[in-house]
C-alpha positions as a printed NumPy array, in Angstrom:
array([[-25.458,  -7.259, -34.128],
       [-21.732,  -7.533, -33.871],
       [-19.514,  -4.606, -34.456],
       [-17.955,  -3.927, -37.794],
       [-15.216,  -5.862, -38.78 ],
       [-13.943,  -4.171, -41.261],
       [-13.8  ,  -0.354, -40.209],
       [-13.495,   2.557, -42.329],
       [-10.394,   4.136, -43.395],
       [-10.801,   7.057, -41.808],
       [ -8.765,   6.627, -38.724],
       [-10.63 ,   8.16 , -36.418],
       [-12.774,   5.246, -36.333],
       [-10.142,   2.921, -35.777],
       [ -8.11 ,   4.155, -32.797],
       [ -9.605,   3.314, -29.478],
       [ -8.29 ,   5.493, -26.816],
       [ -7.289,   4.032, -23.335],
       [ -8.82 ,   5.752, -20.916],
       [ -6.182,   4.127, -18.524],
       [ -6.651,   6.684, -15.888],
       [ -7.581,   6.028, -11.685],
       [-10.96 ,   8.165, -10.847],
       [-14.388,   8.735, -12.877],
       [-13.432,  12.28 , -12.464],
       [-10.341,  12.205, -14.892],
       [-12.116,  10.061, -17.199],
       [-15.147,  12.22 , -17.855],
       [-12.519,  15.403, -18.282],
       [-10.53 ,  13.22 , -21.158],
       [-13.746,  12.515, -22.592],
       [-14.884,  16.137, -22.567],
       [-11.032,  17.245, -23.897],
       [-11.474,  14.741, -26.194],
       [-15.121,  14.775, -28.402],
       [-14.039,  13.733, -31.554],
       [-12.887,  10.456, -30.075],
       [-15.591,   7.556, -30.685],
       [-14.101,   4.514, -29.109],
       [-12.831,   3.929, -25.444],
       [-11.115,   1.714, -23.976],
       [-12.037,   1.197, -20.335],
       [ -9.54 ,  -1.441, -18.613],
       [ -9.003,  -2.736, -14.916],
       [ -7.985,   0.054, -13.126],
       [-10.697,   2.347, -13.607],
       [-13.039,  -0.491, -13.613],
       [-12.112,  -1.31 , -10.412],
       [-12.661,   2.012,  -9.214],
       [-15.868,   2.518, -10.556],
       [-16.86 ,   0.745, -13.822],
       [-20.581,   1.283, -14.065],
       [-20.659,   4.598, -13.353],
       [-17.97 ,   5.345, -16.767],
       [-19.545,   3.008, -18.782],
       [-23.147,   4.712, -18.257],
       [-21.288,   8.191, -18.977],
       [-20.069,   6.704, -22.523],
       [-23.092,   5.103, -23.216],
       [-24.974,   8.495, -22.781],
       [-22.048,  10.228, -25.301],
       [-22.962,   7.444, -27.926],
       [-19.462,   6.081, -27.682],
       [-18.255,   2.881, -28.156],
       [-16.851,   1.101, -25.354],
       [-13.864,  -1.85 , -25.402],
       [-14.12 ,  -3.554, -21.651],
       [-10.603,  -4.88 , -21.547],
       [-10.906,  -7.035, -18.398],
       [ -9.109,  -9.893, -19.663],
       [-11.128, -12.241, -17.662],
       [ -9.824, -15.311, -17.01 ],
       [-11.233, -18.369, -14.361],
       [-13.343, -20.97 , -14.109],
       [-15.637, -21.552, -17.358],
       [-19.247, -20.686, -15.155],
       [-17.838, -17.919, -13.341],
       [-16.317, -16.276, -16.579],
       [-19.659, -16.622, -18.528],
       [-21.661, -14.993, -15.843],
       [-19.124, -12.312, -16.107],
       [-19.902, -11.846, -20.146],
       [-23.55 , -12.075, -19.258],
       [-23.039,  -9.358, -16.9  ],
       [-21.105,  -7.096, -18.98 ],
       [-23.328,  -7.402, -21.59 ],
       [-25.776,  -5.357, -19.84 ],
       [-23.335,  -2.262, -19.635],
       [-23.224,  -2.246, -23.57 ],
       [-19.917,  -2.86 , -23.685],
       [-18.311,  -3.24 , -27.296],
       [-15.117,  -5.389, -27.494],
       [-14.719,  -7.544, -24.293],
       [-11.01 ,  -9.28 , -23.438],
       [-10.742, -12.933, -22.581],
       [ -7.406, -14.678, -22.027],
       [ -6.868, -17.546, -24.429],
       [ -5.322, -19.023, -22.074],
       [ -8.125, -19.924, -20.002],
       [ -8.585, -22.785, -22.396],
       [-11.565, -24.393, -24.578],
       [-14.808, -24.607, -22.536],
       [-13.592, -21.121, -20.85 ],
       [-13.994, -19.253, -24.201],
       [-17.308, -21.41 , -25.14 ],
       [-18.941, -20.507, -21.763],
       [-18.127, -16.483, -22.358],
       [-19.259, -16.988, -26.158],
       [-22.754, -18.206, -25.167],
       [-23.396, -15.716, -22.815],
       [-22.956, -13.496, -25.259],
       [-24.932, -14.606, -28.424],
       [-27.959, -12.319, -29.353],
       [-25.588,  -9.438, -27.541],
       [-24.049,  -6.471, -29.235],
       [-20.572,  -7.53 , -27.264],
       [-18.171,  -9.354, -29.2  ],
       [-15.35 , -11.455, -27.3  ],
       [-11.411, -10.936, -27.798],
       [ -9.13 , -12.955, -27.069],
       [ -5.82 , -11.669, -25.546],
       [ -3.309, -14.333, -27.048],
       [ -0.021, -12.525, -25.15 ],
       [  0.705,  -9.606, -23.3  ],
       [  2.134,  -7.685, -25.513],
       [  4.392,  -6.524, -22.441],
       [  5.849, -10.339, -22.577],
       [  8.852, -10.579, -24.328],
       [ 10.337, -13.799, -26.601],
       [ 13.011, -14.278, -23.914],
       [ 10.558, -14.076, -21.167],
       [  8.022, -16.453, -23.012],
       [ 10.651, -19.194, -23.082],
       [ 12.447, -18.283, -19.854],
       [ 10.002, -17.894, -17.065],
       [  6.863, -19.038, -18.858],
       [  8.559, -21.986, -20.069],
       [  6.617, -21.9  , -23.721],
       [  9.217, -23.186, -25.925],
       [  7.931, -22.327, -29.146],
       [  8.453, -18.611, -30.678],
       [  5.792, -15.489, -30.22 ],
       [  4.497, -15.894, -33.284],
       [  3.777, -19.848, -32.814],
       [  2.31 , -19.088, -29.682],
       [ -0.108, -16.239, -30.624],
       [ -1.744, -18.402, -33.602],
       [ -2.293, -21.319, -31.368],
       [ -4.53 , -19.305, -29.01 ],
       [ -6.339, -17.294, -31.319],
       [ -6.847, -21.108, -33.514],
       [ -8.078, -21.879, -29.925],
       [-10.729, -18.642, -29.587],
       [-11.736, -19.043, -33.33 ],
       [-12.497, -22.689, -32.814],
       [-14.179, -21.404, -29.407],
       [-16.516, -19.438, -31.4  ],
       [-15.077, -15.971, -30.953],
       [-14.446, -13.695, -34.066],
       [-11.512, -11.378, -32.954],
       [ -8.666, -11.179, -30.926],
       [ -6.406,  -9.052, -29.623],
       [ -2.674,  -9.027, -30.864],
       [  0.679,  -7.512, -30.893],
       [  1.239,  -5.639, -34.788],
       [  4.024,  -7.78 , -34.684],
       [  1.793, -11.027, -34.87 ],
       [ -0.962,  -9.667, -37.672],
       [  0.459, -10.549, -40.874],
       [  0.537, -14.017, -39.631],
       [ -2.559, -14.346, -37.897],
       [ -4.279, -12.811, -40.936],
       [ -3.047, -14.731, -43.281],
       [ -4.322, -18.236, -40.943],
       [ -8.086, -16.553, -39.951],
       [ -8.733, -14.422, -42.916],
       [ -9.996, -10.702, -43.664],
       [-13.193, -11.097, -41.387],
       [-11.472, -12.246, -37.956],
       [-10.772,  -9.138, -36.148],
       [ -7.359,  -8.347, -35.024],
       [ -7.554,  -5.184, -32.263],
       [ -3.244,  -4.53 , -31.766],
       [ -2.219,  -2.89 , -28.726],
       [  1.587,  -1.875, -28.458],
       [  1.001,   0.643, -30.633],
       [  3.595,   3.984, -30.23 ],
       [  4.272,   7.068, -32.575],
       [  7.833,   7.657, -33.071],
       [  7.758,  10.402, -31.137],
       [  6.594,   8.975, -27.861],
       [  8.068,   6.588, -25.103],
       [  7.141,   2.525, -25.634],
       [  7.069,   2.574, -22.266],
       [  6.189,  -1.37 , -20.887],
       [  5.265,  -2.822, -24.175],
       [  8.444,  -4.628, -25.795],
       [  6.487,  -5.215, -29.354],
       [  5.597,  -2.417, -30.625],
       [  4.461,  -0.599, -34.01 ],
       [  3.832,   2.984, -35.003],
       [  0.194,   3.616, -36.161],
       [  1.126,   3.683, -39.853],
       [  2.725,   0.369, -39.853],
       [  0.519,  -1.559, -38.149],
       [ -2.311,  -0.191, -39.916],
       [  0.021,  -1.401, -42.877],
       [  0.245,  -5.171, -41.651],
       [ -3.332,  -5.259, -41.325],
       [ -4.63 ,  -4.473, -38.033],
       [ -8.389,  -3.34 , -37.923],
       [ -8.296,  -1.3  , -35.031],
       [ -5.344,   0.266, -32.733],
       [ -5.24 ,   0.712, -29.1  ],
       [ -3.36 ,   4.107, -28.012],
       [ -3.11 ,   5.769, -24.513],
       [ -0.705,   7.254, -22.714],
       [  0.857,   8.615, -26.228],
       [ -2.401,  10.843, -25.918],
       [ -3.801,  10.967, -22.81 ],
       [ -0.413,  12.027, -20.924],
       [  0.713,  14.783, -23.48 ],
       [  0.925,  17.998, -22.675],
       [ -1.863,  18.634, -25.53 ],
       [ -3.783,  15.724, -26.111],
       [ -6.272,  17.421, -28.28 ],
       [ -2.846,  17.807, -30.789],
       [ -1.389,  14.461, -30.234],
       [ -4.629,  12.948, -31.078],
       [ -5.099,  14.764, -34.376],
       [ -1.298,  14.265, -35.29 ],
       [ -1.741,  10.736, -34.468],
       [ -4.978,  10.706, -36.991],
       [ -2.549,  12.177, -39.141],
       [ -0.007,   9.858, -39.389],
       [ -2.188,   7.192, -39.896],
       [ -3.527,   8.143, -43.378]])
């Protein structure tokens, strides 16, 4: 059974934390600092270092779990990836549009009769306008750009995708209330955007639409994370 679509309002429920950190060790201690949160975000780094091992450990705390590996490669070697990340539980897991047609239909069928539901990562949302059309040579705006790939994944079979807030009014408006839209690039006001160049503070990109927000370093690098996290909750009522 696929995960909610349309989560409750409390926000707890709809911030997924990234556990962007390099060792098993630190991850476990944010999860102990940090009970109340329900939803992790587990992405390359720590992964790499030792995925199974953290995803066990969340699995055991009844968390939910968003693998953001953004997989992207040959259609048969990505859908033995899904197959094999569906047997870590995982929640959300990333695919790059990008990667094309049969790419996205090989992950979705490995994944049918799963509880993991595919994303699809439509752009960085490090990736600028300028850089879109200068180095990537994709000479149509952001916004253009995004829809077309998430079109892609939707006609691929998946039901959500991952997005800048900049890019959810209009994808909404094109997929409807029951695609998912997961926005990264999220930042309070009070904290540092750091590499993301489109960016949104919880509140507004609840606001546009967005079903669930990605925040990390904003809590997981403050000096009291326990406080950022509940001011964050805060500002998103």
């Amino acid at each position: 059974m696929k995960i909610n679509l349309n989560p409750d309002r409390d926000p707890q429920s709809r911030i997924i934390v990234a556990m962007d950190v390099p060792s098993v060790n630190q991850a476990i201690a944010l999860c102990d600092r940090l009970p109340q949160v329900s939803f992790w975000k587990v992405g390359l780094e720590l992964f790499v270092a030792d995925g199974s091992t953290i995803l066990r450990e969340l699995k055991s705390r009844n968390k939910k779990i968003f693998l953001d590996l953004k997989l992207h490669d040959i259609p048969n070697t990505v859908g033995c990836a899904c197959r094999a990340a569906t047997k870590y539980g995982a929640d959300f897991l990333t695919i790059h549009a990008s990667g094309g047609k049969a790419m996205m239909q090989a992950a979705q069928s490995e994944v049918e009769g799963s509880s993991t539901q595919l994303l699809a990562i439509s752009l960085l949302t490090s990736i600028s306008a300028s850089e879109l059309a200068s180095d990537l040579k994709v000479n149509i705006p952001v916004a253009s750009y995004a829809l077309q790939m998430v079109q892609l994944a939707q006609a691929s079979g998946f039901t959500g995708a991952v997005c800048s807030p900049h890019e959810v009014t209009n994808l909404r408006s094109h997929l409807g209330d029951d695609f998912c839209l997961v926005t990264p690039g999220v930042r309070p006001t009070w904290s540092s955007s750091g590499d993301q160049s489109r960016v949104m503070t919880p509140q507004q990109a609840i606001a546009v639409g967005a079903d669930y927000l990605v925040i990390g370093r904003p809590i997981t690098t403050a000096n009291d994370p326990v406080a950022a996290w509940d001011q964050i909750c805060q500002e998103c009522r």
